[in-house]
C-alpha positions as CSV (number, residue, x, y, z in Angstrom):
1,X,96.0,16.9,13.2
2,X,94.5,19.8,15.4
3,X,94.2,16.9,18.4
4,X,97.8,16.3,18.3
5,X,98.7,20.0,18.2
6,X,96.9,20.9,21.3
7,X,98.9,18.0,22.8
8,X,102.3,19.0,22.6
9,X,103.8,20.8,25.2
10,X,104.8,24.4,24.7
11,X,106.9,25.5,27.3
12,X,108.3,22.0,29.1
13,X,106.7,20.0,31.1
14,X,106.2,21.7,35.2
15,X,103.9,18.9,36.7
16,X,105.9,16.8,39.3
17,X,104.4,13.4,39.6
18,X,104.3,13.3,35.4
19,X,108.1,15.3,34.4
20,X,111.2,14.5,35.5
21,X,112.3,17.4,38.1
22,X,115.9,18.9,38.8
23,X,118.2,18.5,41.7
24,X,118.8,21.9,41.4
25,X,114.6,22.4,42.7
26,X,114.0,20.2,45.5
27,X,115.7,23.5,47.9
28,X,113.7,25.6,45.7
29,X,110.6,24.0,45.7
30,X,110.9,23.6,49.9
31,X,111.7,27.1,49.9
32,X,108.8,28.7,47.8
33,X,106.5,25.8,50.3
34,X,108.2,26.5,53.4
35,X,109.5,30.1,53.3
36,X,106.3,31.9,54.3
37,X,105.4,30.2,57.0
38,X,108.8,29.7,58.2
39,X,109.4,34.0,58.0
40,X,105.6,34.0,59.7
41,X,107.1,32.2,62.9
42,X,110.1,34.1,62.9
43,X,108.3,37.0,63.1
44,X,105.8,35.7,65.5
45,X,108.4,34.1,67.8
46,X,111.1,37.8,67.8
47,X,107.7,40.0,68.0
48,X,106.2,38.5,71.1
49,X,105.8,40.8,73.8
50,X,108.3,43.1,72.1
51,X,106.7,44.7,69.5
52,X,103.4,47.5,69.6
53,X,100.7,46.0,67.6
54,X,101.3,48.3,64.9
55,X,105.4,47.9,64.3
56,X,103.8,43.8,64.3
57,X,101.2,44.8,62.1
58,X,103.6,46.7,59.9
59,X,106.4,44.0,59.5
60,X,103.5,41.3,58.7
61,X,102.1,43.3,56.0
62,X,105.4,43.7,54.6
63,X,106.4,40.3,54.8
64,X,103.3,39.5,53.3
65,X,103.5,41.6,50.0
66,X,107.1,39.9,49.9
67,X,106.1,36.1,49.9
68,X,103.2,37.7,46.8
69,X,106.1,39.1,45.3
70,X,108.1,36.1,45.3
71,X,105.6,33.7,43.6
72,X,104.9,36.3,41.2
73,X,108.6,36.7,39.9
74,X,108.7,32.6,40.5
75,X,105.9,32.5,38.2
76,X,107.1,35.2,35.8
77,X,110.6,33.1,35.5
78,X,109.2,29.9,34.9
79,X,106.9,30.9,32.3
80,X,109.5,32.4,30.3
């Protein structure tokens, strides 16, 4: 009895080669895998010879905290 309580899923199933996944989160999921490094280049690529090292340092950081930010609030919202 306690086997089969452990078992059951609490809060859906989130694994994607074993639940069946949205349309809706393919863009989502490429986003939250893509994103970073995608803003990282953007930066990189507008920055380059234009920027001090500290206005580059600055917008990198920030940038940075952002992409934590946005898998924490991802996190936060699935898990609800």
């Amino acid at each position: 009895m306690i086997g089969s309580a452990i078992q059951q899923v609490v809060h859906g199933c989130h694994e994607l080669g074993k639940c069946a996944f949205p349309q809706y989160g393919w863009p989502l999921l490429s986003f939250l895998f893509f994103g970073p490094a995608t803003l990282a280049a953007v930066i990189n690529a507008y920055a380059w010879r234009r920027w001090s090292l500290k206005l580059w340092a600055n917008c990198t950081g920030t940038a940075t905290m952002l992409c934590v930010a946005l898998y924490f609030i991802t996190t936060i919202v699935v898990e609800r």
